[in-house]
C-alpha positions as CSV (number, residue, x, y, z in Angstrom):
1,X,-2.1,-5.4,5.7
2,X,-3.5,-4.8,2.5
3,X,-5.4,-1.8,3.9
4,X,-1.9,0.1,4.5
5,X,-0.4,-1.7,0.6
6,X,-2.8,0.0,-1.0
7,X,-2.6,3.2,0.9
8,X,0.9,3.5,-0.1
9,X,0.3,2.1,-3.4
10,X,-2.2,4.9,-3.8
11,X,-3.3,8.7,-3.8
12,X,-3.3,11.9,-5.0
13,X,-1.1,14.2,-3.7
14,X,-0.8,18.3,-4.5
15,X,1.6,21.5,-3.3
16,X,1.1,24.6,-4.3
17,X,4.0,26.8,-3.0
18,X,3.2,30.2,-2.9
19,X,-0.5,29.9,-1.2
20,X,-1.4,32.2,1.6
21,X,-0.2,31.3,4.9
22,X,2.8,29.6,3.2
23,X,2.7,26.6,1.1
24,X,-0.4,24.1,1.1
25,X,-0.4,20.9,0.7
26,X,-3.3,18.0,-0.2
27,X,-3.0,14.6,0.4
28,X,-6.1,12.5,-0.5
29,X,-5.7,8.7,-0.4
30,X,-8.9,6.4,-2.3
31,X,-11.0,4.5,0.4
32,X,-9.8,0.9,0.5
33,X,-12.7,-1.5,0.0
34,X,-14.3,-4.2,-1.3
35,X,-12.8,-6.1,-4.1
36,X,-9.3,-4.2,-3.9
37,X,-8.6,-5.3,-0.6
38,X,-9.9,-9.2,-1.7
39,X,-7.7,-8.9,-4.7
40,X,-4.6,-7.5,-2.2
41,X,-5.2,-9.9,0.2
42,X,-5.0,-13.1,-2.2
43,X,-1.6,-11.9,-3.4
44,X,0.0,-10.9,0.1
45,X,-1.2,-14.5,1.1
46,X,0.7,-16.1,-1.9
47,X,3.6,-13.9,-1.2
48,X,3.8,-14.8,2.4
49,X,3.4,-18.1,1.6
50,X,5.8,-18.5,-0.9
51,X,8.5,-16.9,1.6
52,X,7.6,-19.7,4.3
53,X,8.3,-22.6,2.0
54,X,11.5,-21.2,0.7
55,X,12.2,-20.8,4.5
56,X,11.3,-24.6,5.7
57,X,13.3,-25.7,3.0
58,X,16.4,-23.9,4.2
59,X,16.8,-20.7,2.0
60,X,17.7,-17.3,3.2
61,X,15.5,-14.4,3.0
């Protein structure tokens, strides 16, 4: 999960209009690794957690 966060979270992304060929377009996303996806992971697990005890004790999500 906190592979596809941080994709989304993430990137560069260019468009150049009137290219050859019609337009182009460039979408390069950062390699997800090491102590970003240890750092996402820890907070995704809080979150989660946090929704399950409001849950068991009767809230509405």
């Amino acid at each position: 999960m906190a592979k596809q966060v941080h994709k989304m979270a993430s990137g560069t992304h260019k468009r150049w209009p009137n290219a050859i060929g019609g337009p182009k377009e460039l979408h390069v996303y950062p390699r997800s690794r090491g102590q970003v996806l240890r750092h996402l992971g820890a907070d995704l697990e809080k979150t989660i957690e946090l929704l399950i005890a409001h849950h068991a004790i009767g809230g509405a999500i």
